[in-house]
N, C-alpha and C positions, 0 to 999 in steps of 0.2 A: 303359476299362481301369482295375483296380482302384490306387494306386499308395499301399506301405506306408511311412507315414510311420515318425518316430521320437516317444519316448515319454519327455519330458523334465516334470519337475515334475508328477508324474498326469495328464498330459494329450499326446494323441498333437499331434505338431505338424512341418511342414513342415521348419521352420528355416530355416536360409540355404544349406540343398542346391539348387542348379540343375539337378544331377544327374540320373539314374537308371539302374536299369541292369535288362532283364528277368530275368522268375522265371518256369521255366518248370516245365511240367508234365512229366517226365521219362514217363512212360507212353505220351503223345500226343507228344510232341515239342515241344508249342506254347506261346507265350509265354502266360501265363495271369497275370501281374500285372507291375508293378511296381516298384522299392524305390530311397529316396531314398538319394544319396552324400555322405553326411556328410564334415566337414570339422571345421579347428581351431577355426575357429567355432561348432559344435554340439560340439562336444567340449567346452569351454570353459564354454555355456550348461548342460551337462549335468553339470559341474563345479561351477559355482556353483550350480545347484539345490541338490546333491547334498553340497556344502559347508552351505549354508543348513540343512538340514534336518541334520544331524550335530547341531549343538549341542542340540539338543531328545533326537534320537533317541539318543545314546549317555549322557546323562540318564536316559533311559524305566528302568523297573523290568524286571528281569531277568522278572519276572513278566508285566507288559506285551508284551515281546518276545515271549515262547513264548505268549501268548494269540494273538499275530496270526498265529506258525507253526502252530498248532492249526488256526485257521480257514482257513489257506491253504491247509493239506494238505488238508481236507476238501473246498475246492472244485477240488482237481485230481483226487481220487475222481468229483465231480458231475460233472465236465466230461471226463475221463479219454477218450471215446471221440471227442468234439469234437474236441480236441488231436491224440488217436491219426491223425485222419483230415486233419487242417489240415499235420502232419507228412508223412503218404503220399501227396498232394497234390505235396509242394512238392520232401519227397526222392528219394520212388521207391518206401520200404520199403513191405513189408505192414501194415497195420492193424493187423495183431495184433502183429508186430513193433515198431511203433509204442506199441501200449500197452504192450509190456513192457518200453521205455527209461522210458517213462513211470512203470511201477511202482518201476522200480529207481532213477530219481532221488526219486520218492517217498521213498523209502527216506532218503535224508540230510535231507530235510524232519524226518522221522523223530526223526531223530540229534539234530536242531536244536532241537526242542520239549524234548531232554532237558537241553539244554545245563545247566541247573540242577546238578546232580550234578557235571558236566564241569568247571566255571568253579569251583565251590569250590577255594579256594585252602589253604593250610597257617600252621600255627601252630605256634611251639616258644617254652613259659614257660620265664622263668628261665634264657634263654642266659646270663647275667650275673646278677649281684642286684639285683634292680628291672628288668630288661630281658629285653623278649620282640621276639621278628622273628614277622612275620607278611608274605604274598605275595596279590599280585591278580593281575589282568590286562586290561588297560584295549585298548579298537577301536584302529585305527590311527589312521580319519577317511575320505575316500573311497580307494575301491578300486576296481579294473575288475576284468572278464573279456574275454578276444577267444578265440574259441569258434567249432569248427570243421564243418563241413554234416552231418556221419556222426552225430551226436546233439543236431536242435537244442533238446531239452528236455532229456534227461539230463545230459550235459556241464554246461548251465551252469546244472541243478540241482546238482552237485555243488558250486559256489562259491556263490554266491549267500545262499544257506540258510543257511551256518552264518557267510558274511561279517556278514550282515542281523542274524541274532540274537545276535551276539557284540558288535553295538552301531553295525555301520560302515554308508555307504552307499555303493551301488554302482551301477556302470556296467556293461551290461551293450554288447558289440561285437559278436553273433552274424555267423554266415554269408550275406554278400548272397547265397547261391543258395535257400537256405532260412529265409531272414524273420521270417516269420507267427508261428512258434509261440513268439518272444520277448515281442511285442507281446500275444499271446494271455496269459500270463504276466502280463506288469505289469498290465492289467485285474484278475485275479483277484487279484496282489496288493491293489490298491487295494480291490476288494470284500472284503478281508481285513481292512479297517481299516489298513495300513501306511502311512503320513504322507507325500504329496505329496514329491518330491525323494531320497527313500530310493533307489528302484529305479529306474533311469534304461535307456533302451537307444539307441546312437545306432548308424544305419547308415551301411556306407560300405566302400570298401577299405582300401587300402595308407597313402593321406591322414590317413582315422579313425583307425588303428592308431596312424602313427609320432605324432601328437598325444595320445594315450593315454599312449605308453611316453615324453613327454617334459614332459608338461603338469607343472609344478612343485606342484599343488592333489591327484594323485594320489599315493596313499602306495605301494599297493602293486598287481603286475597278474597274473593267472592267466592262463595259456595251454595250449589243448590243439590238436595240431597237427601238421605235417610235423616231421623233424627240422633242417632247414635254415634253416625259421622259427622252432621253437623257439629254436636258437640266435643268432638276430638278435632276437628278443624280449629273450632275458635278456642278453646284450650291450649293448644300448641301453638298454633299462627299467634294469639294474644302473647304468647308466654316470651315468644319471640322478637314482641316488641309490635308487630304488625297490625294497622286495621284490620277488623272482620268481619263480611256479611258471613252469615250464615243460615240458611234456610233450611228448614227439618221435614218430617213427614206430616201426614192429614189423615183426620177420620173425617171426612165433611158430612154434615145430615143437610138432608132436603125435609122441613116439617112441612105437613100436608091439615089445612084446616079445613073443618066440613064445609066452611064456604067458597072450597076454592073450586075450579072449573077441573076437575077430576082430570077426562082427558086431556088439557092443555097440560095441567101438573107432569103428569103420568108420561108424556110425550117428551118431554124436558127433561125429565128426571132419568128417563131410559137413555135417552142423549148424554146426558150427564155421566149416567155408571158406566154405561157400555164403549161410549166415546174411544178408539186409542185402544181398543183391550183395557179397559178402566185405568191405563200406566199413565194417570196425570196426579200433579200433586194436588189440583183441583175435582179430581175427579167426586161423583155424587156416589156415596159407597153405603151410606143409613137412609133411606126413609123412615121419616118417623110420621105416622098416621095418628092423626089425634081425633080421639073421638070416633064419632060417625062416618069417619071418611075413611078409615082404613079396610073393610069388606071393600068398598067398591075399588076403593086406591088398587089394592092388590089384585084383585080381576083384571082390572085395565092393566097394569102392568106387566101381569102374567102373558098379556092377548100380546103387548106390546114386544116384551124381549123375547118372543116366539117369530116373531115378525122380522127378527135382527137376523141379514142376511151375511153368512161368513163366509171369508175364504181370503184370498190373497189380495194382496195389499193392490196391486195394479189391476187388479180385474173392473171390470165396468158393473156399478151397482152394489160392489162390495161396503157394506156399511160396518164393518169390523172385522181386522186382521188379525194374524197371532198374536202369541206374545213374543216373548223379547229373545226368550233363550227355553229351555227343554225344560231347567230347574226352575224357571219362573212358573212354566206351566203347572208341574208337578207339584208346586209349593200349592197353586190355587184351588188345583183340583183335592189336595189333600184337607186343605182350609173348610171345602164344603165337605167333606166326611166327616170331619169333625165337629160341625156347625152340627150333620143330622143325626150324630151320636151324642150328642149335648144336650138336644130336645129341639131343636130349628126346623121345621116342615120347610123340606124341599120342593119349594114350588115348582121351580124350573130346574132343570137338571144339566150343565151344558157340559159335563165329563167324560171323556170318552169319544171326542167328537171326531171324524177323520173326513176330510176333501178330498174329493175324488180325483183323483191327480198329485194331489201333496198329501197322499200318506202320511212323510215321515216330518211334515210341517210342523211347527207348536200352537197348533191350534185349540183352544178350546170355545164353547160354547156361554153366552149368558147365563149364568145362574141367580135364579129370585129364590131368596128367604124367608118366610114370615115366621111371627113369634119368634124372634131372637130376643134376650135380653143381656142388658148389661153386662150379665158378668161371663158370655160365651164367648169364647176366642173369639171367631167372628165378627165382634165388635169389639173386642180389646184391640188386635191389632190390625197394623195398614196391611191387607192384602195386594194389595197395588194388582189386580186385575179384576173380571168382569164380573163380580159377585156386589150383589146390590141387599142388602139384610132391609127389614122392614122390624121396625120396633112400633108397638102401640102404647099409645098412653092416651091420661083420659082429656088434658088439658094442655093451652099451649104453657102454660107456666112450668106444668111437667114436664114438656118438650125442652123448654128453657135450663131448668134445672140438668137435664141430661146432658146438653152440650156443654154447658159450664161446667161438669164435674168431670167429660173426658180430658184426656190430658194434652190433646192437642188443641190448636185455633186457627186455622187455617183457612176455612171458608165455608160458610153456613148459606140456605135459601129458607126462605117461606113462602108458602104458596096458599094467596089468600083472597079475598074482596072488601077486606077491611082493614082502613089505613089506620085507627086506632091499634090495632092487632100486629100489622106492620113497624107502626110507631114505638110499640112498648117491647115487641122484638129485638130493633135494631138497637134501641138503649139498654137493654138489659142482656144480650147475649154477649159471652168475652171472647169475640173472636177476632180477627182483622181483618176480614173482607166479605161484604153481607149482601147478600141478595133478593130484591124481592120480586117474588115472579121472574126474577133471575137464577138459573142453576148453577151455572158457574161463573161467580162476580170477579173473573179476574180483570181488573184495574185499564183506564186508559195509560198509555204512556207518559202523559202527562201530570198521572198521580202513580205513589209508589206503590209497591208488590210486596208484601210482606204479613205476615199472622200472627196473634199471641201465642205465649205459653209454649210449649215445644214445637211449634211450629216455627219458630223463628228465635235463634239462640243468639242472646246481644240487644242489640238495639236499632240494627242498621236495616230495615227495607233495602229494595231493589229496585231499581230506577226511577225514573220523575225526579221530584225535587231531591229526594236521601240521595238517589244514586248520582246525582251532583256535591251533595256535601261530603257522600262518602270519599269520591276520588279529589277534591280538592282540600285546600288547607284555607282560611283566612288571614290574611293583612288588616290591621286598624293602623292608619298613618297619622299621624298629628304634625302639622306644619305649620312653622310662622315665617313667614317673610319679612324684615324687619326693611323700615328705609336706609339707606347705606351712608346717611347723616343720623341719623340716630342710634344712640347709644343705648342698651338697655342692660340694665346690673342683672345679673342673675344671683336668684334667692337661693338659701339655704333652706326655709321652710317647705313643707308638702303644698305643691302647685294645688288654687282653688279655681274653681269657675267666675271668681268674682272679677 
């Protein structure tokens, strides 16, 4: 049995875990690895690497840095399908699913090569006479991440990349169900050229965590995740002095207006739920059918998630995998019982589902909801799989009203042919990432990741511009050069602009 250690100072290593806990293969059911349970004492070693290597690395030339993001993006191009299939393996998703988290955290690698442009700072001559202010922005020193099984190469491509070339070194904490594609990662960085101790990963639970959010040698910690953990993340990490991102859960609605193109809505929105086993935090989990649009909305829908072909993640044509673990299944499958003991017509039914060859897989099937309201479980909480609830109302303002009063903001769509309709949407919804005729608006890399309301605890988005301010600190310099024949008294009064 294979067993995945941790990856401290460029080199993978045991440490002082006794631990382990398995990693299974969600398709087959079966334990297929490993993975060590880190503790304060690999937390610590991976601290002082990661210390040690700061003084050099936040030295290196701006130029240097984005040399070793250049070469690193290119071997996640080379390696892209490796990765893609070490990921489907471990989480469930499809392959191709797999590569295109892949592509999209590529994308702040991206971002990160450009940081040159980014990091230029400002200058104003002659605030004073002989006096000009100029501004930088200096690494914090080591940083973490603790990063959640639904993307385990995108997520914590979004920190990493722009932590690394803005100067800091970091810790990386992934998912003990899905492992592999962290440690896959530090390899390539190291073939990247990136300096021993820079990119650390330690594994572990609850242990590894709370020694992350309290280790004194940590400046700052990223978190994407439940919103419960969120909020004991930034609680704890704040309390300790620490910067926080913290990123929580999502209920997202897709609203459906009677002007919109039914099938195209319907096509996007089953993409949307079904995507991944619904395990995004973007994922499309409410339709809301306003007006006239909801009979047909749900026909097409019905036809649609009937059409969603299941089974394992590497098979050819597979358009949605397991889920993640036995109890994730079971949680979903019990989600919709209680959905049609509440009053919810079970459109589709996907419980019970078995692959002929993966028996004992975690497989379940699409299920569609109509007439859910408000106050049924099913739309209280994040299901995080493939159940898609349909709520009707009679206007969009109604629609409006609904998303504002749940308690997350994570990422909404509308689907429409009028830009009035569009327009009084996007102003009037409190969420943080909106879509139109988009199902899931998540962000280019060169704008931040982030939601209202419990969906994101703090204030800190995830990469783009925040995830630059997050890992840096500012400098404002004031400088006079005086001539070395001239004398100038210095005042006792408070220094004026005049």
């Amino acid at each position: 049995m294979n067993t995945i250690p941790h990856w401290i100072s460029g080199s993978p290593t045991q440490g002082s875990a006794t631990a382990t806990q398995p990693v299974f293969n969600p398709a087959t059911g079966q334990e297929q690895a490993r993975v060590v349970l880190g503790g304060a004492a690999d937390v610590d070693a991976a601290v002082q690497a990661a210390t040690a290597a700061f003084a050099a690395w936040s030295e290196s030339s701006l130029t240097r840095r984005t040399q070793v993001m250049f070469a690193f993006r290119q071997l996640l191009v080379e390696h892209e399908e490796e990765l893609a299939r070490i990921i489907s393996a471990e989480h469930g998703k499809t392959v191709d699913d797999a590569r295109g988290e892949i592509v999209r955290g590529r994308e702040v690698v991206e971002f990160a090569c450009g940081l040159g442009d980014v990091l230029k700072g400002s200058f104003s001559d002659q605030v004073s006479r002989g006096i000009d202010v100029h501004n930088f922005r200096q690494p914090l020193g080591v940083v973490a991440g603790i990063t959640p099984f639904n993307f385990p190469a995108m997520v914590p491509l979004w920190m990493h990349p722009i932590a690394i070339a803005t100067g800091n070194t970091f810790i990386l904490k992934p998912s003990e169900r899905d492992p592999s594609a962290a440690n896959f990662v530090a390899e390539l960085y190291k073939r990247a050229g990136l300096p021993d101790g820079v990119f650390n990963v330690i594994h572990g639970g609850k242990d590894a965590v709370d020694a992350i959010l309290t280790h004194a040698g940590i400046e700052a910690v990223s978190f994407v995740g439940s919103t419960p953990i969120a909020k004991y993340v930034h609680e704890k990490g704040t309390s300790s002095g620490k910067r926080v991102q913290a990123l929580g859960g999502a209920k997202n609605h897709a609203v459906v207006l009677p002007d919109a193109d039914l099938e195209f809505a319907a096509d996007h929105i089953t993409a949307g739920a079904y995507g991944s086993a619904g395990e995004r935090c973007m994922a499309v989990s409410v339709a809301v059918a306003v007006g006239d649009a909801a009979d047909g909305l749900v026909a097409v829908l019905e036809r649609k998630a009937r059409e969603v072909k299941v089974g394992p993640g590497n098979a050819p044509g597979t358009d949605m995998g397991p889920l993640v673990t036995k109890a994730a299944r079971e949680r979903v499958e019990n989600a919709v019982g209680t959905a049609a003991a509440q009053g919810a017509t079970v459109v589709v039914d996907g419980r019970g589902l078995k692959i002929d060859g993966y028996e004992e897989g975690f497989f379940t099937g699409p299920s569609l909801l109509d007439h859910v309201t408000a106050e049924m479980d099913a739309y209280q909480e994040e299901l995080f799989g493939p159940v898609l609830a349909v709520i009707r109302v009679d206007t969009l303002d109604e629609a409006i009203a609904l998303i504002n009063a749940n308690p997350y903001g994570n990422g909404t769509a509308l689907f429409t042919a009028s830009g009035e309709a569009a327009r009084r949407f996007q102003r009037n919804v409190k969420i943080g990432m909106i879509g139109i005729n988009v199902p899931v608006p998540v962000p280019m890399s060169y704008y931040s990741f982030g939601g209202w309301k419990d969906s994101l605890i703090g204030d800190s988005p995830v990469h783009g511009p925040e995830g630059i301010r997050f890992y840096t600190r500012p400098k404002v310099v004031t400088t006079r050069w005086p001539q070395q024949t001239q004398q100038i008294t210095a005042g006792f009064t408070f220094p004026t602009s005049s």
